[in-house]
Each structure stands twice: as structure tokens, then as C-alpha cells.
mmCIF file of the N, C-alpha and C atoms, coordinates in Angstrom:
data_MODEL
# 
_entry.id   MODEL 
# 
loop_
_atom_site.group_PDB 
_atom_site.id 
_atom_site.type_symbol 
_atom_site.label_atom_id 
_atom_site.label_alt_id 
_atom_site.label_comp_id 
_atom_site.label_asym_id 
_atom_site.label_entity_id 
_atom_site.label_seq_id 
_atom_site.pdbx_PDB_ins_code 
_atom_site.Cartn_x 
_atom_site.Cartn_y 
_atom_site.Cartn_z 
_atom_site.occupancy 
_atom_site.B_iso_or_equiv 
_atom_site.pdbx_formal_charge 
_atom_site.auth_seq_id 
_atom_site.auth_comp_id 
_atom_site.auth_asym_id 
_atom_site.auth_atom_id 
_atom_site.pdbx_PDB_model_num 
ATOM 1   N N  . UNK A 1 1  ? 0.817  -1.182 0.000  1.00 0.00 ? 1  UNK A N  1 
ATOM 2   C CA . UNK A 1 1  ? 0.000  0.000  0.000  1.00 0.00 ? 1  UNK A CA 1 
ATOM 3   C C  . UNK A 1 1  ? 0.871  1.261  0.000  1.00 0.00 ? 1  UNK A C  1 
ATOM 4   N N  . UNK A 1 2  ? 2.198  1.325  0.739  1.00 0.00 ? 2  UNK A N  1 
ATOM 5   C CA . UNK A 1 2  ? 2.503  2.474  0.961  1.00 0.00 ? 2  UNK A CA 1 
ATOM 6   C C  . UNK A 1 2  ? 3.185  2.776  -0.808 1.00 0.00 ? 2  UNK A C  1 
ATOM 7   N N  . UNK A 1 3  ? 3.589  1.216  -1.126 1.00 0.00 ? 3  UNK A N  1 
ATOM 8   C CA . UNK A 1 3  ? 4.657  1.674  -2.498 1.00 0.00 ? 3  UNK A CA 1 
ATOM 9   C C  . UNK A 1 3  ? 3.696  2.238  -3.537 1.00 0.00 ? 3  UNK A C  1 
ATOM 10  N N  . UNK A 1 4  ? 2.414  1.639  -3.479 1.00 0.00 ? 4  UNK A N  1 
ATOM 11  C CA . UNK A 1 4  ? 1.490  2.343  -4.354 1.00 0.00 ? 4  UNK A CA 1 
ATOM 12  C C  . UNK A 1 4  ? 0.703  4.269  -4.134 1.00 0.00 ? 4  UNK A C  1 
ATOM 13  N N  . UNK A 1 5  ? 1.066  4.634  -2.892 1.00 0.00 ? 5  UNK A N  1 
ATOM 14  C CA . UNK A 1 5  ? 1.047  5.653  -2.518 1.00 0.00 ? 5  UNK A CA 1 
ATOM 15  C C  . UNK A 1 5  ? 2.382  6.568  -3.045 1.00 0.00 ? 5  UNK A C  1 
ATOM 16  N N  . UNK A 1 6  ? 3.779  6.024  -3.096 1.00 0.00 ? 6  UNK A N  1 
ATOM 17  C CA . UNK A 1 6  ? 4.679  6.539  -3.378 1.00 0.00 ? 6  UNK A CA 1 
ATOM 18  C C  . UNK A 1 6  ? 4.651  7.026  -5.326 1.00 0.00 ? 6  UNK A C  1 
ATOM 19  N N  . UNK A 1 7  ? 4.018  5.731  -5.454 1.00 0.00 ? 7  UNK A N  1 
ATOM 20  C CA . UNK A 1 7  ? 3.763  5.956  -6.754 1.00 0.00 ? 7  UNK A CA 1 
ATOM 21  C C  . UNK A 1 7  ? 2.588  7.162  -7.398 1.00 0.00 ? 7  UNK A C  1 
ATOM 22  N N  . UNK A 1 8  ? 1.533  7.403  -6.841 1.00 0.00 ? 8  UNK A N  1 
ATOM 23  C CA . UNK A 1 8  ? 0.910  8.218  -6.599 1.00 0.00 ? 8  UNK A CA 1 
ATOM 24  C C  . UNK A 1 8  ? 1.188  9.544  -6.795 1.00 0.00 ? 8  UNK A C  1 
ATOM 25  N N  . UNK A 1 9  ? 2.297  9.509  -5.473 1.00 0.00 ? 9  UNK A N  1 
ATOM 26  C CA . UNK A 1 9  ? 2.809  10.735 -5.070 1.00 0.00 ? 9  UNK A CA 1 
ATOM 27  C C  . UNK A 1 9  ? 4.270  11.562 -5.332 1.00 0.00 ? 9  UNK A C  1 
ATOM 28  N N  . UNK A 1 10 ? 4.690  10.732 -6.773 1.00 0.00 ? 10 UNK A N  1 
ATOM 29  C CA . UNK A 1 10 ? 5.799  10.602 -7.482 1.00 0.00 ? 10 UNK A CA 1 
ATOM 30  C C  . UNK A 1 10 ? 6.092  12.639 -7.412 1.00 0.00 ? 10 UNK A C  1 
ATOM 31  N N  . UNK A 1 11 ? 5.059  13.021 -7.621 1.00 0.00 ? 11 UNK A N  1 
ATOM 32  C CA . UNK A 1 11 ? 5.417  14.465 -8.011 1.00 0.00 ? 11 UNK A CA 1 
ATOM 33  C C  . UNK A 1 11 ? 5.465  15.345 -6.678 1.00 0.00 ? 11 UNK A C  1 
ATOM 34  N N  . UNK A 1 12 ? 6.288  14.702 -5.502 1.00 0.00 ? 12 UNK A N  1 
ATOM 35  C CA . UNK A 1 12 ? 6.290  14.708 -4.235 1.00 0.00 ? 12 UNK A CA 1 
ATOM 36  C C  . UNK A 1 12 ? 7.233  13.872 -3.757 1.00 0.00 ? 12 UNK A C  1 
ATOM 37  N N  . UNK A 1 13 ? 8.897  14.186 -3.958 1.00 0.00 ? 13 UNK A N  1 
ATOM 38  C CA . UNK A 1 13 ? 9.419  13.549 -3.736 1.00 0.00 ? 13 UNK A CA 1 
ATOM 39  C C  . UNK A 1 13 ? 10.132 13.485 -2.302 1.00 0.00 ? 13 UNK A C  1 
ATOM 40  N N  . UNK A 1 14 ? 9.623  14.881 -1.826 1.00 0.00 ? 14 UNK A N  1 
ATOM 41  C CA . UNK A 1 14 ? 10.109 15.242 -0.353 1.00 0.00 ? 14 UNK A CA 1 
ATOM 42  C C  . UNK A 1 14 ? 9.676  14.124 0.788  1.00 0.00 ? 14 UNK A C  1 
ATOM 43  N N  . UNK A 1 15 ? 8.317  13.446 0.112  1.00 0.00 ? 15 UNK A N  1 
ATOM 44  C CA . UNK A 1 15 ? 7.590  12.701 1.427  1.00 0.00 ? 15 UNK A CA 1 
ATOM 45  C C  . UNK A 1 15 ? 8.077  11.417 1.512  1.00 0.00 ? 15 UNK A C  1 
ATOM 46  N N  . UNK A 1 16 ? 8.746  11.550 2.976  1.00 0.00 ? 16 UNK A N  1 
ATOM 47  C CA . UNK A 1 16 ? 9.313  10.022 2.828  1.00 0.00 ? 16 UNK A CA 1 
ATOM 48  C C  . UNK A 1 16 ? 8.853  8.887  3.136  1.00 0.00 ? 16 UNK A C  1 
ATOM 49  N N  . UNK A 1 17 ? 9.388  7.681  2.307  1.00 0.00 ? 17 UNK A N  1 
ATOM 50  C CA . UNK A 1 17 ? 8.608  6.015  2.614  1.00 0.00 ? 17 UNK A CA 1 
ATOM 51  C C  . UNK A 1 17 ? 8.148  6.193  3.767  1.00 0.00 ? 17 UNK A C  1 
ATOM 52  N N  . UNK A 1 18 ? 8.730  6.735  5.038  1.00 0.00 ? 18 UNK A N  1 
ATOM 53  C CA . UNK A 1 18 ? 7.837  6.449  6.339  1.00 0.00 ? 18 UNK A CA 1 
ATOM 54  C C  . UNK A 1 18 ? 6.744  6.889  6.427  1.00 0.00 ? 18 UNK A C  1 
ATOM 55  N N  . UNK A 1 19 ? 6.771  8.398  6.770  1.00 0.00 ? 19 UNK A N  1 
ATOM 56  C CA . UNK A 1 19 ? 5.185  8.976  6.243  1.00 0.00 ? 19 UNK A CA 1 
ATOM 57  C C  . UNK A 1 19 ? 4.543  8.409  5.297  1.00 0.00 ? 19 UNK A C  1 
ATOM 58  N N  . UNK A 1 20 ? 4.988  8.127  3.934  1.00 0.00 ? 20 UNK A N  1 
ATOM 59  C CA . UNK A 1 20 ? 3.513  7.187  2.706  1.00 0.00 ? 20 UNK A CA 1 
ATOM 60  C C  . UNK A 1 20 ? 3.395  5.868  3.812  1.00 0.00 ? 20 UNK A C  1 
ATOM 61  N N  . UNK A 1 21 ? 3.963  4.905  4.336  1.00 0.00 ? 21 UNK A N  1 
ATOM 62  C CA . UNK A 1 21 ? 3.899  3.847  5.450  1.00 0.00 ? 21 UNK A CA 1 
ATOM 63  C C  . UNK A 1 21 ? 2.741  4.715  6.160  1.00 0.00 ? 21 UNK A C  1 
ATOM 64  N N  . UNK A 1 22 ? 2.914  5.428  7.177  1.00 0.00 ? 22 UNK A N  1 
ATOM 65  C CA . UNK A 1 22 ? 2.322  5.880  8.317  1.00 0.00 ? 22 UNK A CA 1 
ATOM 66  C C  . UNK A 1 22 ? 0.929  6.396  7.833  1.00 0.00 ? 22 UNK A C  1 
ATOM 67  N N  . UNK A 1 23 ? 0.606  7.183  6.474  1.00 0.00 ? 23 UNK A N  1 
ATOM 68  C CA . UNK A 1 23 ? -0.804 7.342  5.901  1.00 0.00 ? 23 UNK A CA 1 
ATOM 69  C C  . UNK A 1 23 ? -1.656 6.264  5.924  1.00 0.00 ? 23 UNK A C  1 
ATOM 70  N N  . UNK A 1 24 ? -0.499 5.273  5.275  1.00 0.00 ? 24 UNK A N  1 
ATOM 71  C CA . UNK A 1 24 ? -1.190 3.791  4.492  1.00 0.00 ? 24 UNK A CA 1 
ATOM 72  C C  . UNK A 1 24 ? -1.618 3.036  5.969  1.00 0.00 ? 24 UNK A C  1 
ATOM 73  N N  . UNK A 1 25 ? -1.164 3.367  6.666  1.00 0.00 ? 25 UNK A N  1 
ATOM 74  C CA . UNK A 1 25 ? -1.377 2.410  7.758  1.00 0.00 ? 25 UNK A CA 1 
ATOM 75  C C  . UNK A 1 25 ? -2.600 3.178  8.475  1.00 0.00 ? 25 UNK A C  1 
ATOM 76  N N  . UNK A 1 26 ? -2.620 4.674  8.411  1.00 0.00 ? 26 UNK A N  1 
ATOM 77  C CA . UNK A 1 26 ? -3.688 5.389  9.253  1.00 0.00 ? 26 UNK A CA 1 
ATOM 78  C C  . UNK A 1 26 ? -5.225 5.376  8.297  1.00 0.00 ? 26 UNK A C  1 
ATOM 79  N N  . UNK A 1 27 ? -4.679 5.364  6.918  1.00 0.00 ? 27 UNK A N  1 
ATOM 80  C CA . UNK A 1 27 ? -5.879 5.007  6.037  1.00 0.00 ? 27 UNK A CA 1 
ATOM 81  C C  . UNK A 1 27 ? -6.904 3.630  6.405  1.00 0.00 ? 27 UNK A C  1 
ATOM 82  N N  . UNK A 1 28 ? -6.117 2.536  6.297  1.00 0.00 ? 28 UNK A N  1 
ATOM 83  C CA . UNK A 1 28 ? -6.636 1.166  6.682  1.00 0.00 ? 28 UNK A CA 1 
ATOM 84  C C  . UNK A 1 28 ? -7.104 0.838  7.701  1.00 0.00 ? 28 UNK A C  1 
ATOM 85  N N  . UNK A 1 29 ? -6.319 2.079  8.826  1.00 0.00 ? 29 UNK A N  1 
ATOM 86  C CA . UNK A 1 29 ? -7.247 1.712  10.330 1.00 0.00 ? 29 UNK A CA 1 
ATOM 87  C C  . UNK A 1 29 ? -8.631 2.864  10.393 1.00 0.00 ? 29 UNK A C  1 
ATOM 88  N N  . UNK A 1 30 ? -8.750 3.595  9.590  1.00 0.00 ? 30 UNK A N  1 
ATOM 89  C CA . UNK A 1 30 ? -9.789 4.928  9.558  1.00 0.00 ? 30 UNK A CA 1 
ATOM 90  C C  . UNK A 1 30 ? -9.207 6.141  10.324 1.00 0.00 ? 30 UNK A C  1 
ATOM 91  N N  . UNK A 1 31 ? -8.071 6.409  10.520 1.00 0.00 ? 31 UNK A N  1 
ATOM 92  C CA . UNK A 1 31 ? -6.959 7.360  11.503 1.00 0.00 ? 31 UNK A CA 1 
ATOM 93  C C  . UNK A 1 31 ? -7.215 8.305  10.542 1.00 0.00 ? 31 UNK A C  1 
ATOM 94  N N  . UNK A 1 32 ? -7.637 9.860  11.158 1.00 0.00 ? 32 UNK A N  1 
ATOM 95  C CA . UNK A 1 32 ? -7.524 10.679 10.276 1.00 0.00 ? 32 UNK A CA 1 
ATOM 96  C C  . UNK A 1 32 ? -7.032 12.243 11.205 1.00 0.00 ? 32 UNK A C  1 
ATOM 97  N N  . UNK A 1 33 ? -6.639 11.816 12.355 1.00 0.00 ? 33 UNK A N  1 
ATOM 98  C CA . UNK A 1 33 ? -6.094 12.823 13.162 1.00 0.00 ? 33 UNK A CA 1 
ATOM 99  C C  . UNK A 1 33 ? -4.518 12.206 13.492 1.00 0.00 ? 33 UNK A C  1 
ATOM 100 N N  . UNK A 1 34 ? -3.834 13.514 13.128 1.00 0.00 ? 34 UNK A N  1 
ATOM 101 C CA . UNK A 1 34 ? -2.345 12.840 13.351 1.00 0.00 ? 34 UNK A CA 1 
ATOM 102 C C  . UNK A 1 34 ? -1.646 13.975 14.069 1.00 0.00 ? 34 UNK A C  1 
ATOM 103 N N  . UNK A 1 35 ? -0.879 13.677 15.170 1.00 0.00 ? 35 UNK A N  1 
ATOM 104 C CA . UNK A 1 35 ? 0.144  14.985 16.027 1.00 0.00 ? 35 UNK A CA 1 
ATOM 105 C C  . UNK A 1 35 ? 1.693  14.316 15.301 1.00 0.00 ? 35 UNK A C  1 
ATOM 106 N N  . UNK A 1 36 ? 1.491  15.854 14.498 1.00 0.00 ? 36 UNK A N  1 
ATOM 107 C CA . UNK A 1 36 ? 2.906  16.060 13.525 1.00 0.00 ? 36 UNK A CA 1 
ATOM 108 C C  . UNK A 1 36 ? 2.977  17.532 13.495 1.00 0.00 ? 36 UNK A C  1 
ATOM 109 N N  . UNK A 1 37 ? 4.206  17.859 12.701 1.00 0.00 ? 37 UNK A N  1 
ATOM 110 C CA . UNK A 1 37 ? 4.031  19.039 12.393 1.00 0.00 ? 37 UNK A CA 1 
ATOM 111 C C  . UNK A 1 37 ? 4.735  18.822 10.887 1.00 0.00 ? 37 UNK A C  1 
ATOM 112 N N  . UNK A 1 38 ? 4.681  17.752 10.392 1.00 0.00 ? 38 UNK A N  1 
ATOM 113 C CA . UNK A 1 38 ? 4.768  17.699 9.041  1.00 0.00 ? 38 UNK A CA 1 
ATOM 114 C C  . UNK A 1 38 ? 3.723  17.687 7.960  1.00 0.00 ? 38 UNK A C  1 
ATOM 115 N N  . UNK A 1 39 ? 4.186  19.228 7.141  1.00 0.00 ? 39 UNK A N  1 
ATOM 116 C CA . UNK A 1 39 ? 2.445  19.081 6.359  1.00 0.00 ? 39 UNK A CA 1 
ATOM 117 C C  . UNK A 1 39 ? 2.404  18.433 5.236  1.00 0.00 ? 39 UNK A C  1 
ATOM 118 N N  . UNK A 1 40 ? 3.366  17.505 5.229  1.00 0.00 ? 40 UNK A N  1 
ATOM 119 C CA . UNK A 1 40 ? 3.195  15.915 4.248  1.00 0.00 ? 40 UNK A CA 1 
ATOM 120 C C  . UNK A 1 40 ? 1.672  15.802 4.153  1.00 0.00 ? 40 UNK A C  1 
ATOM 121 N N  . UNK A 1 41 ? 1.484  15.819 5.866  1.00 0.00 ? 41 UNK A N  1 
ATOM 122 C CA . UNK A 1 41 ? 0.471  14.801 6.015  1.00 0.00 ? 41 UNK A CA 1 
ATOM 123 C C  . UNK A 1 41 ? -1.243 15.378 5.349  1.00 0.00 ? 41 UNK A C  1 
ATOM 124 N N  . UNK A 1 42 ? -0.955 17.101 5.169  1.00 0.00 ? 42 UNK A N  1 
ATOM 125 C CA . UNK A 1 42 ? -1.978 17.817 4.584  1.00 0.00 ? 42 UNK A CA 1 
ATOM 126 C C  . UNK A 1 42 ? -1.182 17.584 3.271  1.00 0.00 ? 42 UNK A C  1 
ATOM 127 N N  . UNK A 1 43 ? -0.935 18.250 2.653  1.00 0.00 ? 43 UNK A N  1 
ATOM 128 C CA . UNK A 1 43 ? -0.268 18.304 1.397  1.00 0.00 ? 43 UNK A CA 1 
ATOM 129 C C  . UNK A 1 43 ? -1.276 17.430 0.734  1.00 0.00 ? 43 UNK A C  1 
ATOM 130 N N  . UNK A 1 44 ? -1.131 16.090 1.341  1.00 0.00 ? 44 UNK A N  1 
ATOM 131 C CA . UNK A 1 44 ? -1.700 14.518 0.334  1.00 0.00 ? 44 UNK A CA 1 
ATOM 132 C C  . UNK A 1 44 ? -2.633 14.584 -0.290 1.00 0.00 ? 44 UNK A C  1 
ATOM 133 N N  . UNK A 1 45 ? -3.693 15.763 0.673  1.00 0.00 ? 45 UNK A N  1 
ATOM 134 C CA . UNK A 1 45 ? -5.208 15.635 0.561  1.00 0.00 ? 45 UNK A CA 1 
ATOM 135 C C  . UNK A 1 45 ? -5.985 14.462 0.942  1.00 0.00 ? 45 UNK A C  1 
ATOM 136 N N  . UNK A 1 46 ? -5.780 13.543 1.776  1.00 0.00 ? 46 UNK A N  1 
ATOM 137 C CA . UNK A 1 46 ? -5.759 12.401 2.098  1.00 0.00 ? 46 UNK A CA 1 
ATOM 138 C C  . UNK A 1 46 ? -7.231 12.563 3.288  1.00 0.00 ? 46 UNK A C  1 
ATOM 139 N N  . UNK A 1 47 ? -7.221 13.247 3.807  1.00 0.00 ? 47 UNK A N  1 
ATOM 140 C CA . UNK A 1 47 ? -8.243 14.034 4.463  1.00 0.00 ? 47 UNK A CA 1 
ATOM 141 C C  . UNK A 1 47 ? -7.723 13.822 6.237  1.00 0.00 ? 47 UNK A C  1 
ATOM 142 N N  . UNK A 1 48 ? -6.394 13.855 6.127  1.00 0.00 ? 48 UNK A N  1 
ATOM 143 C CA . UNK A 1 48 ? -5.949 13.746 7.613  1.00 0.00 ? 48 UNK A CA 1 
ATOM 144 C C  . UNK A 1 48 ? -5.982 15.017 8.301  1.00 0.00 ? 48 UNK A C  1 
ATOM 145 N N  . UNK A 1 49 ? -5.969 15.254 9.477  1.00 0.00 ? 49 UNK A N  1 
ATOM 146 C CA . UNK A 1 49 ? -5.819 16.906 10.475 1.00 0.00 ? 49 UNK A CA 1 
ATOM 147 C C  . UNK A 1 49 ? -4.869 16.633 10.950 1.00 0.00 ? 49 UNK A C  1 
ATOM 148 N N  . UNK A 1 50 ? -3.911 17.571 11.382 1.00 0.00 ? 50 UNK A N  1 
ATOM 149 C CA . UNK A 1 50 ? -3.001 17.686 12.296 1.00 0.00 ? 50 UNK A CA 1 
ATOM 150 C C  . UNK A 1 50 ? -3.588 18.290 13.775 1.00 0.00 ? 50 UNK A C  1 
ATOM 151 N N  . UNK A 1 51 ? -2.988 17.257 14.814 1.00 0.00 ? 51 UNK A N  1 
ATOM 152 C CA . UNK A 1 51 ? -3.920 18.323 16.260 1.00 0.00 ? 51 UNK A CA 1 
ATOM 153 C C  . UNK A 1 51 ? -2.772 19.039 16.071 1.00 0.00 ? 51 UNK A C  1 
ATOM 154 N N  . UNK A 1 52 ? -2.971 20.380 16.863 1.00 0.00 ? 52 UNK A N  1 
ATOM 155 C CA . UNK A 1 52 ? -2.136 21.378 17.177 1.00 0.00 ? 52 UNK A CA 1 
ATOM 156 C C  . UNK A 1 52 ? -1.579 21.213 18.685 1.00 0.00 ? 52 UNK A C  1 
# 
């Protein structure tokens, strides 16, 4: 899942395997709140929030 996310997100090369991992994994569990301050995790459009 995540390599098919990488693929995806080819025009985004800043985001690394861990984060596409850590989406793919928050996607499959229904996780859509994440404490980061990386805006990878907006960027995606993936429909995740960052708490503040």
C-alpha cells in the first residue's frame, strides 16, 4: 500500500517512505487525526488533520 502511494505521489518527492507507510497504515485503520508538524500529512489531501 505504501509503495502504491509513493507511486501516486511521485510528483512529491520530499515525502518520505515512512510517512507514505504511516498514511497507508492510518488510512486502513480509519486514523484521520495525526500529532505532527509535518504538512506531508496535509499536502496529500488524504483528508488527515493535524492536532495542534
Amino acid at each position: 500500500m505504501a509503495w502504491e502511494l509513493r507511486k501516486q505521489f511521485q510528483d512529491k518527492p520530499g515525502i518520505s517512505f515512512t510517512d507514505l507507510t504511516s498514511m497507508a497504515i492510518m488510512r486502513d485503520l480509519g486514523i484521520s487525526h495525526v500529532l505532527t508538524a509535518d504538512e506531508h500529512f496535509i499536502q496529500v489531501g488524504m483528508g488527515f488533520f493535524r492536532v495542534p
